[in-house]
N, C-alpha and C positions, 0 to 999 in steps of 0.2 A: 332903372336903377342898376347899376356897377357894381357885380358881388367881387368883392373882395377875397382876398385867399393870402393867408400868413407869406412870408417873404421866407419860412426857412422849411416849407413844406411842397411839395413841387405837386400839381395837379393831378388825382387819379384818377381813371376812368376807370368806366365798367369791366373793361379786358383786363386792368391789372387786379379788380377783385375778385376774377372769375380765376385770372392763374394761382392768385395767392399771395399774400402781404409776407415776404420772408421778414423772421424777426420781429414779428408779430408776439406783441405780450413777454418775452424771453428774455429776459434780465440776462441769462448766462450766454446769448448768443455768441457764437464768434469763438470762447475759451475752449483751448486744447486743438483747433483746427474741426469744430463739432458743423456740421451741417444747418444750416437756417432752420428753424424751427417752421410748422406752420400750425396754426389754429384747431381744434379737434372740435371742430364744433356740434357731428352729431354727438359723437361720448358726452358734450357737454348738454345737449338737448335730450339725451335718457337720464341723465343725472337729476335734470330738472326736474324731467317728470314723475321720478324715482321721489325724489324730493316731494313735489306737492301733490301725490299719492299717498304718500306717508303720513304727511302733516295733517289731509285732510280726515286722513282714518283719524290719527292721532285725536284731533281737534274732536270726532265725533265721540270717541270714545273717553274724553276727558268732561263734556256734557252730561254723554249719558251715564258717569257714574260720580256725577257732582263733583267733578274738578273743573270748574270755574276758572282757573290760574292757567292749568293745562291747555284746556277749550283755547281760550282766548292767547296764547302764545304760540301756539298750532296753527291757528290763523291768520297769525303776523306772518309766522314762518313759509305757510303756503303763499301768501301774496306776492311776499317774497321770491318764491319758486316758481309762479308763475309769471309775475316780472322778468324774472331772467330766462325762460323759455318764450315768451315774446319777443324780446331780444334778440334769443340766437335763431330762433326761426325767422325774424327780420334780414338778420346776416345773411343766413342759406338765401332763402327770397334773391337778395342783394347779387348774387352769383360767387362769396365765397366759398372756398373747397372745405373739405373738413368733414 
């Protein structure tokens, strides 16, 4: 089988995730002569866990004092946050910087 790859995307390899994707995610890249941006991906990976630490208290604490509404929107919110620290520790894994 012949994997195929977009015609307007050029092949990356492992050395270009390990230097870094300039431009990466940054809508304003480029304006004012500003420096390529690159990914902060631990800040983003304590954020997470900042995140579903919280939500998990949250979630316990909205159980144990009969918020049912709480409880249960606490632990949307953590699945949530632990979705996305899967994610970025897949990235790191991956050899981006950040």
């Amino acid at each position: 089988m012949v994997k195929r790859q977009r015609q307007d995307r050029p092949h990356r390899t492992r050395a270009d995730y390990e230097r870094g994707l300039p431009d990466y995610h940054d809508p304003t890249a480029g304006f004012g002569g500003a420096a390529p941006a690159y990914s902060a991906l631990t800040l983003r990976a304590v954020l997470a866990v900042f995140g579903l630490v919280f939500a998990a208290g949250a979630a316990w604490i909205g159980f144990a004092n009969a918020f049912p509404m709480l409880g249960w929107a606490m632990v949307v919110v953590a699945v949530i946050a632990l979705v996305d620290l899967v994610w970025v520790l897949y990235r790191k894994w991956r050899g981006e910087p950040g």
